[in-house]
C-alpha positions as a Markdown table, in Angstrom:
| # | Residue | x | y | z |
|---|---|---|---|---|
| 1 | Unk | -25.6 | -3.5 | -10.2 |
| 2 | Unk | -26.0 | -1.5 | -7.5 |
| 3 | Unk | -23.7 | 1.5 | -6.3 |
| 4 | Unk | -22.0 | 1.2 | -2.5 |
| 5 | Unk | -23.6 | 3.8 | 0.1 |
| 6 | Unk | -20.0 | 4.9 | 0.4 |
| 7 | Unk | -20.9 | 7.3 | 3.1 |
| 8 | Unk | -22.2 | 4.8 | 5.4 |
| 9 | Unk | -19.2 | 2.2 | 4.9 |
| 10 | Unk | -17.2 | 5.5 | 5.3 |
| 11 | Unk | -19.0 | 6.1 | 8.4 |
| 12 | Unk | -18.8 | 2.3 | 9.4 |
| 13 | Unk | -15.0 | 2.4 | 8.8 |
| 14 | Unk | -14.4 | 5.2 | 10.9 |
| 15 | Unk | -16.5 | 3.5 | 13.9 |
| 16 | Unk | -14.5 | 0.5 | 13.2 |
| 17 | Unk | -11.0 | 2.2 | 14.2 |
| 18 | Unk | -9.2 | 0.9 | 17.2 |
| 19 | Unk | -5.8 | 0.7 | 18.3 |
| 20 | Unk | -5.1 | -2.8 | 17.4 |
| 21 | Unk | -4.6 | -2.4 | 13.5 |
| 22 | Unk | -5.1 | -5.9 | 12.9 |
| 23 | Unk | -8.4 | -5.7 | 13.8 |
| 24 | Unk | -9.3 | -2.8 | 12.5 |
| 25 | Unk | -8.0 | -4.2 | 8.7 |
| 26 | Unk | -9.8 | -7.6 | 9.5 |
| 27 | Unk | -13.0 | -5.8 | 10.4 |
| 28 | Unk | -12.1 | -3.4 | 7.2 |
| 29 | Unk | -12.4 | -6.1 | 5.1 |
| 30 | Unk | -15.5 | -7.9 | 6.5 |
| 31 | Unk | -17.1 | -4.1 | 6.1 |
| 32 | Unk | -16.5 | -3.7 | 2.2 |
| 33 | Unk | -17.2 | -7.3 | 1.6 |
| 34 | Unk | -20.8 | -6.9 | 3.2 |
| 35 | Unk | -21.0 | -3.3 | 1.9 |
| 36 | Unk | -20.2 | -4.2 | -1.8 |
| 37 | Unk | -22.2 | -6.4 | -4.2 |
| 38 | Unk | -20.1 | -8.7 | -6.7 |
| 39 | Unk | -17.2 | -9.9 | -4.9 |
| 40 | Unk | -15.2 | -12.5 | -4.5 |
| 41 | Unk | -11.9 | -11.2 | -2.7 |
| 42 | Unk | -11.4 | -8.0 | -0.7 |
| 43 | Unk | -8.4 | -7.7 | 1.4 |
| 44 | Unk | -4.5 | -6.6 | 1.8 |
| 45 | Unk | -0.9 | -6.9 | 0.9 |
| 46 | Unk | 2.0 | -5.2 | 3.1 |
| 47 | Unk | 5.3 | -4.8 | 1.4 |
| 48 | Unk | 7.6 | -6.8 | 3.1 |
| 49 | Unk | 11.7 | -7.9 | 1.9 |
| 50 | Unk | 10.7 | -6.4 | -1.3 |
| 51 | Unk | 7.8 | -7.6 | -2.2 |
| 52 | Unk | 4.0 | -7.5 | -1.0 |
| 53 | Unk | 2.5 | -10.5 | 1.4 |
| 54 | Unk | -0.8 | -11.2 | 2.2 |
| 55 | Unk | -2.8 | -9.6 | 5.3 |
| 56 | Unk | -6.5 | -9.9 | 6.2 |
| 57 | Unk | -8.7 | -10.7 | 3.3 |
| 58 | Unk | -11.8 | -11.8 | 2.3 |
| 59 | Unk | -12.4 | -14.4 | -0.1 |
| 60 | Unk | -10.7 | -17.8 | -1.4 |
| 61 | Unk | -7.1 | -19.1 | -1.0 |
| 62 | Unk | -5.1 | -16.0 | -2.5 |
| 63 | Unk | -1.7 | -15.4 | -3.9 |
| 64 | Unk | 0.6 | -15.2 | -0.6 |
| 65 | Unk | 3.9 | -13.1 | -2.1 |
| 66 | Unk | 3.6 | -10.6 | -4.9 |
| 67 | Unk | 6.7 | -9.2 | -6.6 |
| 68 | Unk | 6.7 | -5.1 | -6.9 |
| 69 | Unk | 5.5 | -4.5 | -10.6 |
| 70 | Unk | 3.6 | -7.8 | -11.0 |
| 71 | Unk | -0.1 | -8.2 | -11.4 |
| 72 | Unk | -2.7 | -5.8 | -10.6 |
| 73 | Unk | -1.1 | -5.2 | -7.0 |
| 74 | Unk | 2.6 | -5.2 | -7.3 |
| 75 | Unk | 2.0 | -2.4 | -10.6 |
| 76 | Unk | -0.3 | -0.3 | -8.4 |
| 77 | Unk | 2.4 | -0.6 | -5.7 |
| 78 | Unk | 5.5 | 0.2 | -8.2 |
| 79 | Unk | 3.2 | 3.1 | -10.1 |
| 80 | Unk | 1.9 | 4.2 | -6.3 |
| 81 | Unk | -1.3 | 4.8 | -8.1 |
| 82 | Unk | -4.5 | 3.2 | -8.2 |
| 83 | Unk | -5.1 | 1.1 | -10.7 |
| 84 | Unk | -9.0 | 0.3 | -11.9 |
| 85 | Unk | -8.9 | -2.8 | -14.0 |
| 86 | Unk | -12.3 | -3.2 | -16.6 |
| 87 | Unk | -10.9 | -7.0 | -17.5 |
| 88 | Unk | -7.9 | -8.4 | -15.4 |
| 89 | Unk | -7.8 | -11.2 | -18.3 |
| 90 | Unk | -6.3 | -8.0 | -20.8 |
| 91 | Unk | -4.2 | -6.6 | -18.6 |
| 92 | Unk | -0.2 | -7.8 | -18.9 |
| 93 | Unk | 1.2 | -10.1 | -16.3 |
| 94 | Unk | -2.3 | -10.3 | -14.0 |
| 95 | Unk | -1.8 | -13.4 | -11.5 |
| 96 | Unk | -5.2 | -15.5 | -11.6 |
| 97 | Unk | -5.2 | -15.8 | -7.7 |
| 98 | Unk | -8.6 | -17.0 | -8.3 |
| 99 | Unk | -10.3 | -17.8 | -11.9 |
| 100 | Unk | -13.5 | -16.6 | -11.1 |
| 101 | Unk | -11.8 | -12.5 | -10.7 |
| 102 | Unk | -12.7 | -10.4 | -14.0 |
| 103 | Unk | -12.1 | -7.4 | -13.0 |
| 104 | Unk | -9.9 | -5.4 | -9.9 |
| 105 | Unk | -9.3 | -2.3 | -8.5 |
| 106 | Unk | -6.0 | -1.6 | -6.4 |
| 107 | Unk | -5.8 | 1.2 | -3.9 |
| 108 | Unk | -1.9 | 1.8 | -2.5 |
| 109 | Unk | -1.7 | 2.6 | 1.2 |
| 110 | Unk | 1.2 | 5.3 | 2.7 |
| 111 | Unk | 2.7 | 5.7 | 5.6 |
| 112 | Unk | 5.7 | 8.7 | 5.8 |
| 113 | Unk | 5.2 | 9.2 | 1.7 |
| 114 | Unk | 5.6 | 5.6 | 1.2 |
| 115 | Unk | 3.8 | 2.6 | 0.1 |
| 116 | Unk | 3.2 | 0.0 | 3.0 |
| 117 | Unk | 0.2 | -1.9 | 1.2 |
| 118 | Unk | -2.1 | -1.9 | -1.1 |
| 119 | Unk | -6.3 | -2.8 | -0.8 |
| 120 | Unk | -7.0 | -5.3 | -3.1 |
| 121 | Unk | -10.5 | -5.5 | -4.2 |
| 122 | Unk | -11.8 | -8.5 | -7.0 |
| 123 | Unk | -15.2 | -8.9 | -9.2 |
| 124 | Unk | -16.2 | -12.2 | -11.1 |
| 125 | Unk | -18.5 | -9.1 | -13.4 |
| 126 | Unk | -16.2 | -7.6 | -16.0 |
| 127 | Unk | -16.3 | -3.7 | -15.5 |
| 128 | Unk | -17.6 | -3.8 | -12.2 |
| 129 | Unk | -15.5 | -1.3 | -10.5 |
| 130 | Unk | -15.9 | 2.7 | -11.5 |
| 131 | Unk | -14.8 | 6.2 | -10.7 |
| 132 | Unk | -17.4 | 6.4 | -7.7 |
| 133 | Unk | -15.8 | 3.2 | -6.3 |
| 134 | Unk | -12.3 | 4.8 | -6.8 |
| 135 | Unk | -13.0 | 8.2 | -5.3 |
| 136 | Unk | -15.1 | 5.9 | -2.5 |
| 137 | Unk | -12.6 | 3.7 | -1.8 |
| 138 | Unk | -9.5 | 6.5 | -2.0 |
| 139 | Unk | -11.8 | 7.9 | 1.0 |
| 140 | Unk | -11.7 | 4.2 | 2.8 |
| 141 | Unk | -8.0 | 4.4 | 2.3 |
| 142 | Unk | -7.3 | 7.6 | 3.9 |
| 143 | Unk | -9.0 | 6.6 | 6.6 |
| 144 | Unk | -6.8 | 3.6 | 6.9 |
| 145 | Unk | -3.6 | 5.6 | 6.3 |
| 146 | Unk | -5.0 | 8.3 | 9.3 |
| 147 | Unk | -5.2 | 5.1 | 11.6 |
| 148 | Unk | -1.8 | 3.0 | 10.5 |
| 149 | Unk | 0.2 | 7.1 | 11.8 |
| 150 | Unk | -1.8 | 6.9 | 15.0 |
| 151 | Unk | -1.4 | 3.2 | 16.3 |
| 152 | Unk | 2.3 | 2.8 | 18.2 |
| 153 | Unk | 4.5 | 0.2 | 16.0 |
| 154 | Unk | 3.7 | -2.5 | 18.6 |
| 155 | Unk | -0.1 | -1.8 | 18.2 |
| 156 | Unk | -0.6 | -4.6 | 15.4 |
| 157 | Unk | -2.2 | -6.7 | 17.6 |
């Protein structure tokens, strides 16, 4: 397997940044997926009534609502803390979205201290996802969270 240039994408998500935060998460997503070897699903959840609903992704079909402290995603959102999974078939409660995922890695997103999201990344390799992807990504993230305080309320799309 090889690593992610994380200083490109880095540099590639920064050049993607535009006012329209819709567009900048879509393009966020096409970036990691074509940036990252072994995927099958890269994308977001925003916490919504309660509970986390699907944004732009890609990948198959996925899970549309996730309940805070289910799965991967709703734990990393209720621990705010990321949560890098080896083998998403051992860890309690994990929603099969899709059968092919083996492993995960779950990055929450803040705005004003609080969790608005989470980036949801998916492997079908078990133990594909390591500290340099979680200190990458946690860079990726901030980036993210630096856009979502700049773009007016109404600049979603």
């Amino acid at each position: 397997m090889k690593h992610t240039d994380y200083g490109l994408l880095t540099k590639q998500v920064e050049a993607a940044k535009t006012e329209y935060l819709l567009s900048f998460l879509c393009n966020v997503t096409a970036l990691i997926d074509q940036s990252m070897e072994d995927l099958n699903w890269a994308g977001f959840y925003f916490v919504k009534d309660g509970k986390l609903i699907l944004g732009p992704f890609q990948g198959k079909v996925a899970c549309v609502e996730i309940a805070k402290g289910k799965g991967v995603c709703g734990t990393a959102w209720e621990k705010d803390e990321t949560i890098l999974v080896e083998d998403v078939h051992s860890f309690p409660g994990h929603i099969a979205c899709d059968s092919a995922s083996n492993s995960e890695i779950v990055i929450p997103i803040h705005k004003d201290n609080e969790v608005i999201a989470v980036l949801d990344i998916d492997s079908p390799l078990l133990n594909r996802f390591d500290e340099e992807d979680r200190e990458g990504l946690e860079k990726i993230v901030e980036i993210i969270e630096e856009t979502i305080r700049t773009v007016p309320s109404s600049g979603l799309i």
